[in-house]
C-alpha positions in Angstrom: 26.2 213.8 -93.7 23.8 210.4 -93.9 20.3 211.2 -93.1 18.4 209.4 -90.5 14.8 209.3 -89.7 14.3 211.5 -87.0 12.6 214.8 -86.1 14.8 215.6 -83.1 18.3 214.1 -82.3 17.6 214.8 -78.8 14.5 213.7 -78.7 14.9 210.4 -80.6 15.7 207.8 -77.9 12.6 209.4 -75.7 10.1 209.4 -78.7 11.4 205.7 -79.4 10.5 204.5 -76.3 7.4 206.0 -76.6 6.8 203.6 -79.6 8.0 201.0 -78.1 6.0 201.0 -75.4 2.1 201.9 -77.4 3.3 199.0 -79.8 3.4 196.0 -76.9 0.3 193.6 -77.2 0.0 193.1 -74.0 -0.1 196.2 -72.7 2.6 195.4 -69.7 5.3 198.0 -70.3 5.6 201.1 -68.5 8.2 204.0 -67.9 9.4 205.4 -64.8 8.3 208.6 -64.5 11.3 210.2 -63.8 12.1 212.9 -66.8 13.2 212.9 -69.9 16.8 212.3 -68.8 16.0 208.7 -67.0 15.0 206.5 -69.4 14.0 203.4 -67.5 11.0 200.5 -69.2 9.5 198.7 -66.7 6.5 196.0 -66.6 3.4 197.2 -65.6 2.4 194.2 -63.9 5.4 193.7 -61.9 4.7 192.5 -58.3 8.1 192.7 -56.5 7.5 189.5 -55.4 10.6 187.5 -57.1 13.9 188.2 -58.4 13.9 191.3 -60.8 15.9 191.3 -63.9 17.5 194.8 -64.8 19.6 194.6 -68.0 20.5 198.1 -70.0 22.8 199.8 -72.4 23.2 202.3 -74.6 19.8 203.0 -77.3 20.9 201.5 -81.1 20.4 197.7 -80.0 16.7 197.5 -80.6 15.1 195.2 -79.6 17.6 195.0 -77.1 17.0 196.1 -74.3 13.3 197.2 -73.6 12.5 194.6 -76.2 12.8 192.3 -74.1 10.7 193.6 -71.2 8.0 191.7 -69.8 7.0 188.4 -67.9 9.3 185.8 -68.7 12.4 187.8 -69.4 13.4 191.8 -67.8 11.6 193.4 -65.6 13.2 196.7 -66.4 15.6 198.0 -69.2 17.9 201.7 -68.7 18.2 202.9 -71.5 21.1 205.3 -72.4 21.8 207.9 -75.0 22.6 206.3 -78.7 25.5 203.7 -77.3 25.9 205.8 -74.5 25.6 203.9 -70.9 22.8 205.1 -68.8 23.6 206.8 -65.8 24.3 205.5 -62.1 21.4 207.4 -60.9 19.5 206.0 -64.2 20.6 202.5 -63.0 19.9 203.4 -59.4 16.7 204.2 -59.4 15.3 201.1 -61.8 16.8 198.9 -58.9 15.3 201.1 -55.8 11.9 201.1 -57.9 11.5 197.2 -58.8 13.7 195.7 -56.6 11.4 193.5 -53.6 12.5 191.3 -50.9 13.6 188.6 -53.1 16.5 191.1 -54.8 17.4 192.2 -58.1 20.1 190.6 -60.7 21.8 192.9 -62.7 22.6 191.9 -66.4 25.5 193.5 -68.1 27.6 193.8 -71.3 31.0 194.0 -70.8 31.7 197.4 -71.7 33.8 199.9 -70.0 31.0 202.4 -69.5 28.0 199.8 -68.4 30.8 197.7 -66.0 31.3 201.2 -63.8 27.4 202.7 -64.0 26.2 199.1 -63.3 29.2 198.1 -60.9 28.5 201.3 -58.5 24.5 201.6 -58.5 24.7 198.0 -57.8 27.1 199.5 -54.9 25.0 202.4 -53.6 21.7 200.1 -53.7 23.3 197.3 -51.6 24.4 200.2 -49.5 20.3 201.2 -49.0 19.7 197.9 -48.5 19.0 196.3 -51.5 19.9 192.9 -52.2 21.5 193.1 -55.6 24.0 190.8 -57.7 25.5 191.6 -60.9 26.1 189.1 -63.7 28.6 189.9 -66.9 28.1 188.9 -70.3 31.5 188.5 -72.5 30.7 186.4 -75.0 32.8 187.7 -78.0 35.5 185.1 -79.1 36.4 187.7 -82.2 39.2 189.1 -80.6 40.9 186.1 -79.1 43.5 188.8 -76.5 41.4 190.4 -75.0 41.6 190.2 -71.6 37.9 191.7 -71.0 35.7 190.1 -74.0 32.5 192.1 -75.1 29.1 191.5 -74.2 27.0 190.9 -77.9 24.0 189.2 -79.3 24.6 186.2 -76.6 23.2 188.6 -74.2 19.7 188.0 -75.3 19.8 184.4 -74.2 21.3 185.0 -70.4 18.1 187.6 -70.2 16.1 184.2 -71.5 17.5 182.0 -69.2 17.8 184.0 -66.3 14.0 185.1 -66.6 12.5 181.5 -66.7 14.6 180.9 -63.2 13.4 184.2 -61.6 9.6 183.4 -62.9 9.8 180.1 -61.5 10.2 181.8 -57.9 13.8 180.6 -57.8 16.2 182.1 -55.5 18.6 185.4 -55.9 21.3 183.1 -55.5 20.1 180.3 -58.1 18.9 183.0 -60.7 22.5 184.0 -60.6 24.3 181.2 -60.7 22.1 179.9 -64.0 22.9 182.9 -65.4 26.3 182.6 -64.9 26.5 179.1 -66.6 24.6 180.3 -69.3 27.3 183.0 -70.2 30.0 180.7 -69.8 28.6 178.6 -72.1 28.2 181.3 -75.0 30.8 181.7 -77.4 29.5 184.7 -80.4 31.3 186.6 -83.1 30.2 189.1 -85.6 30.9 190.2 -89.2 30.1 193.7 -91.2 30.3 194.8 -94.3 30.2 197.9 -93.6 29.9 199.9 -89.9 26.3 201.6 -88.9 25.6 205.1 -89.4 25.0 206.9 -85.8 22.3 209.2 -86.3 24.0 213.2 -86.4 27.2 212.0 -87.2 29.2 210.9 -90.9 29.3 207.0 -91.2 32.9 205.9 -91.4 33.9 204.2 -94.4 37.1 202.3 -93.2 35.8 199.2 -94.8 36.5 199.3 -98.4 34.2 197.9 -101.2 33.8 193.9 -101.4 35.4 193.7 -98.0 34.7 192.8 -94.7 35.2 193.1 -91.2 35.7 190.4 -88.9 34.7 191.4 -85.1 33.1 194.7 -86.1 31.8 195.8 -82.4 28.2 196.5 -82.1 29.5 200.2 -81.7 31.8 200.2 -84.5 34.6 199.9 -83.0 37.2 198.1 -85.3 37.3 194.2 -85.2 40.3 191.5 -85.4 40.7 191.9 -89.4 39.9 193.2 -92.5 38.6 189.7 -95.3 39.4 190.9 -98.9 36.1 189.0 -99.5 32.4 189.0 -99.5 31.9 185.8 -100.6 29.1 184.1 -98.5 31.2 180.7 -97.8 34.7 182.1 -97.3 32.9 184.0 -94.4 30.9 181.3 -92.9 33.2 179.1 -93.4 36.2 181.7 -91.1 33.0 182.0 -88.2 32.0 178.4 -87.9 35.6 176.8 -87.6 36.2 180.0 -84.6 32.9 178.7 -83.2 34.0 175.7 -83.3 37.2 175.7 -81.5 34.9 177.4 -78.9 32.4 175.3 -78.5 33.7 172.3 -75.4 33.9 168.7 -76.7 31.1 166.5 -77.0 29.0 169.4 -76.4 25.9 170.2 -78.6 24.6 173.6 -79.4 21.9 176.0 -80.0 22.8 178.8 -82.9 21.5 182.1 -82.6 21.7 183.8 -86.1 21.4 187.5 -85.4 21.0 190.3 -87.8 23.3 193.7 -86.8 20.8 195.6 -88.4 21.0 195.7 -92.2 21.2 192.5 -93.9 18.4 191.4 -95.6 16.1 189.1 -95.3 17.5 187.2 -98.6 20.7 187.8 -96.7 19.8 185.8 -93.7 18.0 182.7 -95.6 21.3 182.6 -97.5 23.8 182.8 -94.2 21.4 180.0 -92.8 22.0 178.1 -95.4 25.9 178.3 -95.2 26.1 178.1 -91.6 23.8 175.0 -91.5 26.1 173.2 -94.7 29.0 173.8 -92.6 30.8 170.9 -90.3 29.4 172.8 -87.6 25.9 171.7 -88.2 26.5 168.5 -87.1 26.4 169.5 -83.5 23.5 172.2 -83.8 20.2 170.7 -82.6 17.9 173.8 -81.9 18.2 177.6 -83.8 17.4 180.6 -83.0 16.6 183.3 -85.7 17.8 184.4 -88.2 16.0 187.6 -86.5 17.1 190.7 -84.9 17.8 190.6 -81.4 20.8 192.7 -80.6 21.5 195.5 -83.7 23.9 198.1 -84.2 21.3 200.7 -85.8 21.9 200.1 -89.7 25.2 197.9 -89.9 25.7 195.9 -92.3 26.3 192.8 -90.8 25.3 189.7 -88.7 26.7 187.5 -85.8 26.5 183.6 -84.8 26.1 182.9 -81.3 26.3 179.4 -79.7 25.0 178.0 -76.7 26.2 174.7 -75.3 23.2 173.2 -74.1 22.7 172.2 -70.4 19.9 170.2 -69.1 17.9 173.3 -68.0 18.7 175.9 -70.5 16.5 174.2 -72.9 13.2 173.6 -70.5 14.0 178.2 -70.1 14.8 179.3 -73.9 11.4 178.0 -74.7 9.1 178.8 -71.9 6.4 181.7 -72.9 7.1 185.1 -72.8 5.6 188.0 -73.3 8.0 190.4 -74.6 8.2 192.1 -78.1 12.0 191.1 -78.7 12.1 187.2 -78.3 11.4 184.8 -81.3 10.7 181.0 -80.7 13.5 178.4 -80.4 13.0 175.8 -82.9 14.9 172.1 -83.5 17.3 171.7 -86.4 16.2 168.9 -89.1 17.7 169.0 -92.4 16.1 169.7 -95.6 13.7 167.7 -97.0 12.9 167.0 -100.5 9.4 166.3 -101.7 8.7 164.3 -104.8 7.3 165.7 -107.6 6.7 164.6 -111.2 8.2 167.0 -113.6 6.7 168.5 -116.7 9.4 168.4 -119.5 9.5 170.0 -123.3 5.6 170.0 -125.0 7.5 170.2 -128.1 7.9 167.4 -129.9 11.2 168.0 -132.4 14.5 166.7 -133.6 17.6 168.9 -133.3 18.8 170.0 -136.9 21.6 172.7 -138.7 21.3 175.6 -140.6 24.4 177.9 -140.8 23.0 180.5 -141.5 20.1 180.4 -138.7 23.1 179.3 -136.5 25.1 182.4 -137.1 22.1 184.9 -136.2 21.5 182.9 -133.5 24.7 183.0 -131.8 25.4 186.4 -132.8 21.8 188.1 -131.2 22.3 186.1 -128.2 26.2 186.9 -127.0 25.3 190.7 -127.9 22.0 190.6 -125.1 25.1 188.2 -122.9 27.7 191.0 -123.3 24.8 193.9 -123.0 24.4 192.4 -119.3 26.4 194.9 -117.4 25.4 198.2 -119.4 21.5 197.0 -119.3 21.5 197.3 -115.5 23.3 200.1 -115.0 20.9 201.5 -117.4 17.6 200.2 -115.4 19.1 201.0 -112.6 18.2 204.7 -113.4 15.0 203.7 -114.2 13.9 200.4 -112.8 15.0 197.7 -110.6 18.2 197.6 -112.5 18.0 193.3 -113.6 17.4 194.2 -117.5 20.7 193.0 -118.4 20.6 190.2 -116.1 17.3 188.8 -117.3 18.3 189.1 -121.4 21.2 187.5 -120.9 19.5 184.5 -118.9 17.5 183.8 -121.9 20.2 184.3 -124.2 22.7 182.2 -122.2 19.9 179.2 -122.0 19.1 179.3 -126.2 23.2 179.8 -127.3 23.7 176.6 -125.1 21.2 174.4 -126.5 22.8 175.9 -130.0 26.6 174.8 -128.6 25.0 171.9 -127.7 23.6 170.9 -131.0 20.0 170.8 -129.3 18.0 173.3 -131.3 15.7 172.9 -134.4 17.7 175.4 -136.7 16.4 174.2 -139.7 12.6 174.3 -138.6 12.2 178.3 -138.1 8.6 177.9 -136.8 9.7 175.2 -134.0 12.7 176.8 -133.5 10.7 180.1 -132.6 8.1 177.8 -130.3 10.9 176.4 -128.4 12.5 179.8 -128.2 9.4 180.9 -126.7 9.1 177.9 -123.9 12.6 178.2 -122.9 12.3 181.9 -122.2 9.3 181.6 -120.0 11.1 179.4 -117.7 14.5 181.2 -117.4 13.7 184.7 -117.9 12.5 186.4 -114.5 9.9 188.7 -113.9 7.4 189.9 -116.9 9.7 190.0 -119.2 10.0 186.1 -119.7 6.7 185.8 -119.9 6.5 188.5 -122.7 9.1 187.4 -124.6 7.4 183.8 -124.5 4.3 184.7 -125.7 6.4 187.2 -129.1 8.1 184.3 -130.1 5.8 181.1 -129.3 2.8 183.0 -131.7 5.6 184.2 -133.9 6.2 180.2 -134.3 2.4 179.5 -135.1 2.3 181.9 -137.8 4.7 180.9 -139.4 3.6 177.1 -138.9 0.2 178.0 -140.3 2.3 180.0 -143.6 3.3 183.5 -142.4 6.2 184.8 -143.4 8.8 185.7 -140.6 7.9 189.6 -140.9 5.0 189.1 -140.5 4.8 186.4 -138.3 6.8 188.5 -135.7 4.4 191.4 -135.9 2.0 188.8 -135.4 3.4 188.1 -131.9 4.1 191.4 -130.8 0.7 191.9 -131.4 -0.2 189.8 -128.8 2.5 190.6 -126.2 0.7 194.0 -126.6 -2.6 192.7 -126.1 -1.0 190.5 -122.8 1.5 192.8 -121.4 -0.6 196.0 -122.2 2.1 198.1 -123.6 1.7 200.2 -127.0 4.0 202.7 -128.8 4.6 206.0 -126.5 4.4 204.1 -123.4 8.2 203.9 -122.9 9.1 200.3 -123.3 10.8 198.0 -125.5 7.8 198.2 -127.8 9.2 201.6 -129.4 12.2 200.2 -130.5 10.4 196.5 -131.9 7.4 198.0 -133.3 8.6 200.2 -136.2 11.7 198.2 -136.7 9.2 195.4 -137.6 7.2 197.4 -139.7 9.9 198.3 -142.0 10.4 194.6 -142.2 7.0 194.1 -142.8 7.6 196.8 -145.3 9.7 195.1 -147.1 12.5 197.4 -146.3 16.1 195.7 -145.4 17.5 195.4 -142.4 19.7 198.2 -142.1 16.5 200.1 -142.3 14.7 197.9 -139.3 17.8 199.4 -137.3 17.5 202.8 -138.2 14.1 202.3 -137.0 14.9 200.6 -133.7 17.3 203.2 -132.8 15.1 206.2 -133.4 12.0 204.2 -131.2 14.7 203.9 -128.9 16.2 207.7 -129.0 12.7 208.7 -128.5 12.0 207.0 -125.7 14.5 209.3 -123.8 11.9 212.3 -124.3 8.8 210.6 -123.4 7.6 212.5 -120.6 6.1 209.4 -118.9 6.1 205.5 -118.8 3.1 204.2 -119.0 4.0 200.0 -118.6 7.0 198.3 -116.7 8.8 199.3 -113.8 9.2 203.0 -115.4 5.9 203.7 -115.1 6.3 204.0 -111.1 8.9 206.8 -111.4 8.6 210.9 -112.0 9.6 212.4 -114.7 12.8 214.1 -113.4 14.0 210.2 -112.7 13.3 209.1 -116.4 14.2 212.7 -118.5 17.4 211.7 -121.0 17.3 208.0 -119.8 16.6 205.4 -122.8 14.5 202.9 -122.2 16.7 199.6 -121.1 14.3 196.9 -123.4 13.9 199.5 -126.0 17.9 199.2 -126.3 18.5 196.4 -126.3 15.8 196.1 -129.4 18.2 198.8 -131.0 21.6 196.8 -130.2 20.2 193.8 -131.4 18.7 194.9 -134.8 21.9 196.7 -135.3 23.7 193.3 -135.1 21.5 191.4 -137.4 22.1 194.6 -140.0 25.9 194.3 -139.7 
């Protein structure tokens, strides 16, 4: 079973709100007092004086719903059990208890369960009295068929819209009817990688590895169909052209970019990005997000929601509020490039041949390319698993300059200098850096009359002094350093290797890292791993000694 961070499943929704409501800047949330079974976030400063706004659901949509309590937006959220409507009496008494002379509007998703708990304690207050009118969001276009469309992320901007009318005094009837033209005008649809894991219960694993969902409900439930693909463009490209078709002619648009729950920031600049390079762009003028607005717990998705703009919803989506939900609207301008004057090569050097230099070149660099996919699986154990990935960047960047007849090969101490320059600039991380400074004091040695033994210690040396790693401290260092020695030594090659490989056996028994990423992790995580630098070292020197 998938854990979940919790103390009590009972008591999770209860304790949430609690955190919810100690969290709010401007101290304007409240909770019925009503139990623990009637969960129902109210402001604080709430006058009955104009329209109220009740909106609700089942818990798992954070921020949605008491997210988006508070002047300018709800006056009360019902909160039900983990995607579980609240109850009619729930519902019931949130309208009997901010509900005034000017009425209360009633925001719902169109779900089966909210539609009847909604439907009747609207019923049963209008029955007491109460002036109430009940508004349904169905903005889903995923599932083109469905005769009753779901309620999603769109619902944030009916409780935006709707709140600036009520704030402004407006009628019961004209709060309404804005809200109404503001669902009609939202089109959404949603996309997951994978489905959200409901705390107690096994996550279903329906969607398979590199595929995708297309109108994954923010409960699960199943969506349209399965993409054999991952790929950031295919998937954009699918969701903009259905948004599209949606969206009335001559119409622009406001995009709400809305994260389900687990995709990552890096995620979301990237999905901006493909959304924006899309045809659709061209009649987007204002965003919204990418933020989090209406989740499904942890799912691994997003959806894109657009609004085709009317005169006032504009003047409402960007009125003050003071909710803990709601990020600002902002226009759409495209990206602008700054000019900047850019440093090139401080080497100085004509591209020459040497076979031989030519042949260790190309051989050292596609054995770090091919090591790519075994050097992160092996950091992965013990780091941040981008080993391979970074190697083979600097090797991919020196064997093209050598297919490309642009390196020095005859002039070993240039050679090593540029070496050295290129690495810095491809090579993420430390380990760019590192390698830079190895290889461009390696180059000066041998400049001022080292040999290459020597000259090589020479720079390790100083990536030593730099990085601050020595022998024992579990890095690449006890693989390099005696393997260089016997070099040094005047031993062959085949000796270096045997050297490399027992610095890099031994670093499997060290019982602790004390430089790099390994030096962050326990024992138990490191015991009987090799080092992923020190490795590499050992693959490569037992190239070189054929």
């Amino acid at each position: 079973m998938s854990q979940f961070f919790m103390h009590e499943k009972n008591d999770l929704v209860n304790e949430a709100i609690e955190g919810v409501l100690l969290s709010t800047p401007w101290h304007n949330l409240s909770r019925l007092d009503l139990g623990d079974e009637i969960r129902v976030v109210v402001r604080s400063d709430w006058d009955k004086s104009k329209v109220a706004l009740i909106s609700g659901g089942g818990s798992g949509h954070e921020p949605a719903h008491a997210g988006f309590v508070g002047k300018g937006m709800l006056t009360a959220a019902v909160c039900g059990d983990i995607f579980a409507s609240p109850s009619v009496d729930a519902v019931l008494n949130a309208i009997v208890n901010v509900t005034g002379d000017a009425g209360c509007l009633l925001i719902v998703k169109n779900y089966t369960g909210d539609r009847l708990n909604f439907g009747l304690a609207a019923e049963k207050a209008k029955n007491l009295g109460y002036k109430v009118e009940l508004v349904m969001v169905q903005d889903d276009i995923a599932l083109p068929e469905n005769p009753q469309p779901r309620g999603i992320a769109g619902t944030v901007l009916v409780h935006k819209i709707a709140g600036f009318a009520a704030e402004q005094g407006q009628s019961l009837d004209e709060v309404k009817a804005l809200a109404q033209r503001a669902i009609d005008a939202t089109s959404s649809i949603g996309l997951a990688f994978a489905t959200c894991h409901v705390p107690g219960e096994k996550r279903d694993e329906r969607v398979e590895p590199g595929h995708s969902e297309l109108g994954m409900g923010i409960h699960g439930e199943p969506g349209v169909i399965t993409l054999d693909t991952q790929d950031s463009r295919q998937i954009t490209s699918i969701m903009t052209d259905k948004l599209a078709h949606a969206l009335p002619d001559g119409k622009q648009a406001l995009l709400l970019i809305n994260n389900l729950g687990g995709f990552s920031q890096l995620e979301l600049a990237l999905l901006t990005r493909e959304v924006l390079q899309s045809p659709l762009a061209a009649r987007i003028t204002h965003l919204l997000g990418p933020a989090t607005l209406v989740s499904a717990l942890d799912m691994k998705g997003f959806s894109l929601t657009l609004l085709a703009l009317e005169e006032p919803f504009l003047e409402a989506l960007n009125a003050p509020v003071q909710v803990l939900g709601w990020v600002p609207v902002y226009d759409f301008a495209p990206i602008s490039l700054q000019r900047a004057e850019k440093i090139g090569s401080v080497l100085d050097f004509d591209a020459s041949e040497n076979a031989e230099v030519a042949r260790i070149v190309a051989s050292v660099t596609q054995t770090l390319i091919d090591l790519e996919s075994e050097l992160n699986a092996l950091d992965a154990k013990v780091g941040d698993g981008d080993t391979g990935s970074t190697f083979a960047a600097g090797a991919k960047k020196i064997q093209r300059g050598l297919q490309e007849k642009q390196l020095p090969l005859d002039e070993l101490p240039t050679l090593l200098a540029l070496i050295g320059e290129q690495l810095a600039t491809v090579m993420g991380g430390s380990s760019g850096v590192l390698m830079s400074i190895l290889f461009t004091s390696a180059g000066q040695q041998l400049e001022e009359g080292s040999a290459l033994p020597q000259a090589l210690m020479h720079g390790l040396e100083r990536m030593k002094h730099y990085g601050g790693a020595q022998p024992g401290h579990r890095t690449l260092v006890d693989a390099l350093q005696p393997a260089l020695e016997a070099l040094v030594a005047g031993e062959s090659l085949a000796a270096a290797a045997e050297a490399a490989q027992k610095g890099a056996d031994a670093t499997a028994q060290m019982q602790s890292a004390k430089a790099g990423r390994s030096a962050y992790l326990n024992q138990q995580s490191l015991d009987g791993v090799k080092d992923p630098g020190a490795y590499a070292i050992e693959k490569v020197f037992a190239v070189l000694a054929g």
